[in-house]
N, C-alpha and C positions, 0 to 999 in steps of 0.2 A: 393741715398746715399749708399744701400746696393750693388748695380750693380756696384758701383763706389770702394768700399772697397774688389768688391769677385775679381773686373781683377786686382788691386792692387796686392792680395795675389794672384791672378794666374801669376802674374808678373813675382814677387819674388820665386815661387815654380819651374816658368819653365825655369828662368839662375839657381836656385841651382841643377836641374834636367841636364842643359845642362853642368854645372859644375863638378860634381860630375859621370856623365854615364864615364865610364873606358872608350869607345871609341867611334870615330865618324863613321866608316866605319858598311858594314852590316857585318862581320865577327871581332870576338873576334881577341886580337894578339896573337901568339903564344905561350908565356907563360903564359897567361892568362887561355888559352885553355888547357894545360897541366897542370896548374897548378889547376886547376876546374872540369876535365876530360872532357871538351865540347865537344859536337859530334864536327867531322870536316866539314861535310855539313852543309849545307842551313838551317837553317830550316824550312821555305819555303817548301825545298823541302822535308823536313821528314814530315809535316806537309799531303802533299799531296801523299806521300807514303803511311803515318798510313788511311786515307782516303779511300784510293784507294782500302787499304786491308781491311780495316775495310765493306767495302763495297764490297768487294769479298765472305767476309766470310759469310755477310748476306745471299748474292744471293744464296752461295753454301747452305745455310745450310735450305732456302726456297725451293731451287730443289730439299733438301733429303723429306723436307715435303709433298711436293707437290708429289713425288712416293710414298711416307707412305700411303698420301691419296687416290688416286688411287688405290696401291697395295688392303686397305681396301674397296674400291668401287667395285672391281672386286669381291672380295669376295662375298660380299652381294647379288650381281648380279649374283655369281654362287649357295649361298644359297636358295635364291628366284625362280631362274629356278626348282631346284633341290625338290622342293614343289609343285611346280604346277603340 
């Protein structure tokens, strides 16, 4: 009964969904987009942009670590000679 009353109401949510979405293509129209400020690309493709950089910025900011840590390793390396 319950499985029977939830596709019911998922029925009825997914014509007023199909009803009501402003359009059927993957891209806004025109004056929708101006009128909303919409990027003009994909989003898709910004999606895998922000990604892409977001993933840049990690690595870069991993290789400044990764000389931090070294630059500090060398140090210690040159302290410890410098004692013996």
């Amino acid at each position: 009964m319950f499985f029977s009353l939830r596709v019911f109401l998922w029925t009825i949510v997914a014509e007023l969904e199909y009803i009501l979405y402003p359009w059927k293509k993957e891209n806004p129209p025109e004056e929708i987009s101006q009128k909303y400020n919409l990027p003009t690309t994909n989003v898709g493709q910004n999606l895998t942009y922000d990604w892409l950089k977001s993933h840049d910025e990690k690595i870069s900011r991993l290789q400044k670590e990764i000389i931090w840590v070294q630059e500090q390793i060398h140090k210690l390396n040159v302290e410890l000679e410098t004692h013996d």
